[in-house]
N, C-alpha and C positions, 0 to 999 in steps of 0.2 A: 517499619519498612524493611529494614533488611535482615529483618527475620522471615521472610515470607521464601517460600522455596525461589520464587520467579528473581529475587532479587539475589540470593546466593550463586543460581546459574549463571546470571548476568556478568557477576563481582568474578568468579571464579573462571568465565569464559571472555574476557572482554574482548577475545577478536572476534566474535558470533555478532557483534554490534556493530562492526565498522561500515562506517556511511561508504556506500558506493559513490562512484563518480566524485568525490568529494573535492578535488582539485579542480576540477571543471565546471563546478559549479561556482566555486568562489571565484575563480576567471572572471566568470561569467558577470557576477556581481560587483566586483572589487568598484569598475569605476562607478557606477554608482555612489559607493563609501566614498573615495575619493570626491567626487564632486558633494556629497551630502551626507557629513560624519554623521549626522544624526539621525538617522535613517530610521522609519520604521519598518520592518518587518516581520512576515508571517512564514509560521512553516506551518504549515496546512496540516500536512502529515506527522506530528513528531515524531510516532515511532519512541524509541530510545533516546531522540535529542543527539543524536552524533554531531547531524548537518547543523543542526542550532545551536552545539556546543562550538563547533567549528568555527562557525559564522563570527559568534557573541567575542571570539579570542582574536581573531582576523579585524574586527571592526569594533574597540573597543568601547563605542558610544552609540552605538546602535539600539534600541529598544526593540525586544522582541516578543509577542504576540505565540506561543504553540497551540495548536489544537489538534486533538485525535479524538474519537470515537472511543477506543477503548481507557477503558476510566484506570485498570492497573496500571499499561504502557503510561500513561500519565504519574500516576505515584512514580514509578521507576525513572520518567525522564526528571520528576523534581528533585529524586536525589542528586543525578547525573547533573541538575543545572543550577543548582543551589549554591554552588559558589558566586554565580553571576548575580546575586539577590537581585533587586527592584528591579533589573536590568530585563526580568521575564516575569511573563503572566502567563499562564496555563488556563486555556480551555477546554470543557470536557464536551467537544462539538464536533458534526460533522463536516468535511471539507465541502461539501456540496451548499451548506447552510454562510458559509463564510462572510458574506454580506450582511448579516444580520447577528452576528454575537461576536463579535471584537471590539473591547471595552469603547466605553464614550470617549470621544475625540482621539482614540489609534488613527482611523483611514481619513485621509484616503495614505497608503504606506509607497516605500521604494520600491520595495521587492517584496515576493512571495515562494516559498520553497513547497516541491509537492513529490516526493516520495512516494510511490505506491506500492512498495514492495512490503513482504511480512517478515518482523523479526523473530529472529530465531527458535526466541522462548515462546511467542504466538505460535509457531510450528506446532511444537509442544502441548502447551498448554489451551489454546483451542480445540485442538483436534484436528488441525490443517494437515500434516502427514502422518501416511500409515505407517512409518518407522515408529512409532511408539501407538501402545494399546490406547487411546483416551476415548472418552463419550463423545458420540458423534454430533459435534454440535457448529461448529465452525463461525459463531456469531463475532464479530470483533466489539460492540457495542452488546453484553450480556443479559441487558434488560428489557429488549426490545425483540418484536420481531420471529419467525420461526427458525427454527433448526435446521441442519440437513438432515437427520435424521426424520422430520418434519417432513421435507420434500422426498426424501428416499421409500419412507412407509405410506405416504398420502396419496401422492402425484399419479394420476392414469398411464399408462405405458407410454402410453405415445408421447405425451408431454414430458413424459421424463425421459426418452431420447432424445426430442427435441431442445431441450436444458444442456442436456451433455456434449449432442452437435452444435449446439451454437455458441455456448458460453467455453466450449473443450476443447474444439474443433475437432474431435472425434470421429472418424468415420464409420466406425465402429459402435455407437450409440447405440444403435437398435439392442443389434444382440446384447448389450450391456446392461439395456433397459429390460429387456425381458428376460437374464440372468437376474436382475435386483426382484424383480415382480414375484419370478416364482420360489427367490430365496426368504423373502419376505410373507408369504402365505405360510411359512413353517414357520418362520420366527420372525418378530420384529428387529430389523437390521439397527442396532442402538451405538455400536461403537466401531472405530476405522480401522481395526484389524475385521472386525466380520466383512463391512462392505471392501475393502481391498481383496479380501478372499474369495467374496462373490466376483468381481471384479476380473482376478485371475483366474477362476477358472471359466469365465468365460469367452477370452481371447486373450490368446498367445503371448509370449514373451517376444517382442522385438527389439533387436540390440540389448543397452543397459537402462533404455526408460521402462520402468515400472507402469506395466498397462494400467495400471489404478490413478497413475500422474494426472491425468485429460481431468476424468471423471470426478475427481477431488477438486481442480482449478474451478470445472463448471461447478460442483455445489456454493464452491466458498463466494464467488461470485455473484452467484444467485443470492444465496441467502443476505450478501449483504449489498447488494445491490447496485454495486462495485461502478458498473461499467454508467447506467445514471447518475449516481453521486460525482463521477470525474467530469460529466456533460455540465451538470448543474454548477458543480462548484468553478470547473475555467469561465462558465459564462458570470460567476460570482467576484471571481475574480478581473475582472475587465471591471467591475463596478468599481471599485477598492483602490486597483494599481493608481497612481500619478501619471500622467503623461509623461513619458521617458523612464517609468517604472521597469521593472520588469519579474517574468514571473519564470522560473526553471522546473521543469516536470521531467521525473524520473519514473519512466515504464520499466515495465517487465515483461509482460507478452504481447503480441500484435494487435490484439482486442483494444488495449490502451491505445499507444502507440498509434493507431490508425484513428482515433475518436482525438489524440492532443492537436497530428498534421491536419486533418479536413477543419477543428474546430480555428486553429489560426490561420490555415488558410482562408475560409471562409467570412474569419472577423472582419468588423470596419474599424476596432477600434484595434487591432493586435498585429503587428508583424515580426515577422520569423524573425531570431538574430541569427541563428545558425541554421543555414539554407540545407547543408547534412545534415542526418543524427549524430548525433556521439553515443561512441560506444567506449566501454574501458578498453585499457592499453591489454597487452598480453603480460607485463608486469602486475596488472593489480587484476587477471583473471587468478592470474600462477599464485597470488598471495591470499584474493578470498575467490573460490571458484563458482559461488554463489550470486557475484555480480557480472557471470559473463552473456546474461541475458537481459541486462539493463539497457537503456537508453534514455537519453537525453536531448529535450530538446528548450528554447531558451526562446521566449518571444519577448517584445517589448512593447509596450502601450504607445499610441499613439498623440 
């Protein structure tokens, strides 16, 4: 395990891992621990296991449940939570599926933790940004499923602007789409320095985001089906929670974010605890400036 390059970057970078919101979240939870040390919980999302490392140290008899989709992030969070032995069981699942692979007799639990953000070495090592050369693949879960490089070379023009206006918010899709189309008849577009290049030269530089940002969000999205998997798994998650449970989801762009508010609004079984979002302090944007597009919102089972 910590021979592999993903866990060298990890060991050698350890503020690339810091859980956002991460005070706020334990807030959020604490009285629960209080009222029920023995708590079970999930984090839906591990990621790196920050929030579950956090959590597991804050509430010392908690038993905790992680699952992720991606099967490395999982190696890396066992190293990360292996101090806490029996205390954690690792899933190699998706958050959408959560009602159906959490060991016999975990649920129904206290609390559930949901992360949606990508860690740093994902950036990387996926091919999620074009700050480094990688194969254009952006799969979180590597054995399933197609590419973007798949949707980039496949997709009919029209659908492949429609993918980048709706999953990018893009206004600019078209021409993006038929910049890809006819850079793609010369070559097959296979890695994220080419498609940010096509990308660029087909509409301007505005400010300091990177015209390629939209267009990379909608692949990675797509490909993994991001914005169904969050519908599926909060409705999986009403199954699971206890009454007076509760569940903390941490967005990053408005696509989320607008599917967590309508879905608790909507519930019969869920209401709001925090009628605002939370967002980070200007303190912990100024420390990791990676969580200033986060948000937080924190419902409670009925």
């Amino acid at each position: 395990m910590n021979d592999s390059p993903a866990a060298s970057r990890v060991s050698e970078v350890p503020g690339q891992h810091e859980p956002v919101l991460l005070d706020e979240v334990l807030t959020h939870l604490t009285s629960i621990f209080d009222r029920h040390p023995k708590s079970h919980v999930v984090d839906a999302t591990l990621g790196l296991g920050g929030h579950a490392a956090a959590l597991l140290e804050r509430a010392p008899r908690v038993q905790l449940v992680g699952l992720d989709r991606d099967a490395a992030s999982l190696k890396l969070a066992a190293e990360h939570l292996k101090p806490f032995g029996d205390r954690v069981q690792l899933v190699h699942a998706n958050f959408a599926g959560l009602d159906t692979v959490l060991p016999d007799g975990f649920a129904p639990v206290q609390a559930i933790i949901a992360d949606l953000g990508i860690s740093s070495w994902q950036l990387s090592e996926r091919g999620f940004s074009f700050q480094t050369d990688r194969p254009l693949d952006f799969r979180m879960d590597i054995s399933e499923g197609d590419t973007a490089a798949d949707l980039v070379n496949g997709l009919p023009e029209a659908e492949l602007a429609d993918l980048i206006y709706q999953y990018g918010e893009e206004r600019r899709s078209r021409r993006i789409a038929k910049a890809i189309v006819t850079a793609r008849k010369q070559e097959r577009i296979g890695t994220t320095t080419q498609l940010a290049d096509v990308v660029e030269g087909a509409v301007p530089r505005r400010g300091r985001l990177n015209p390629a940002t939209k267009t990379f969000q909608a692949l990675r999205i797509a490909v993994n089906d991001e914005l169904g998997s969050l519908e599926r798994g909060l409705t999986a998650a009403e199954q699971v929670l206890k009454p007076g449970g509760r569940i903390a989801v941490i967005t990053f762009h408005s696509l989320e974010d607008r599917i967590v508010k309508r879905h608790v609004k909507d519930s019969e079984q869920l209401t709001a605890v925090n009628k605002k979002v939370i967002v980070p302090s200007r303190q912990e944007i100024r420390r990791n400036p990676r969580s200033r597009s986060a948000k937080l919102r924190v419902a409670e089972r009925i």
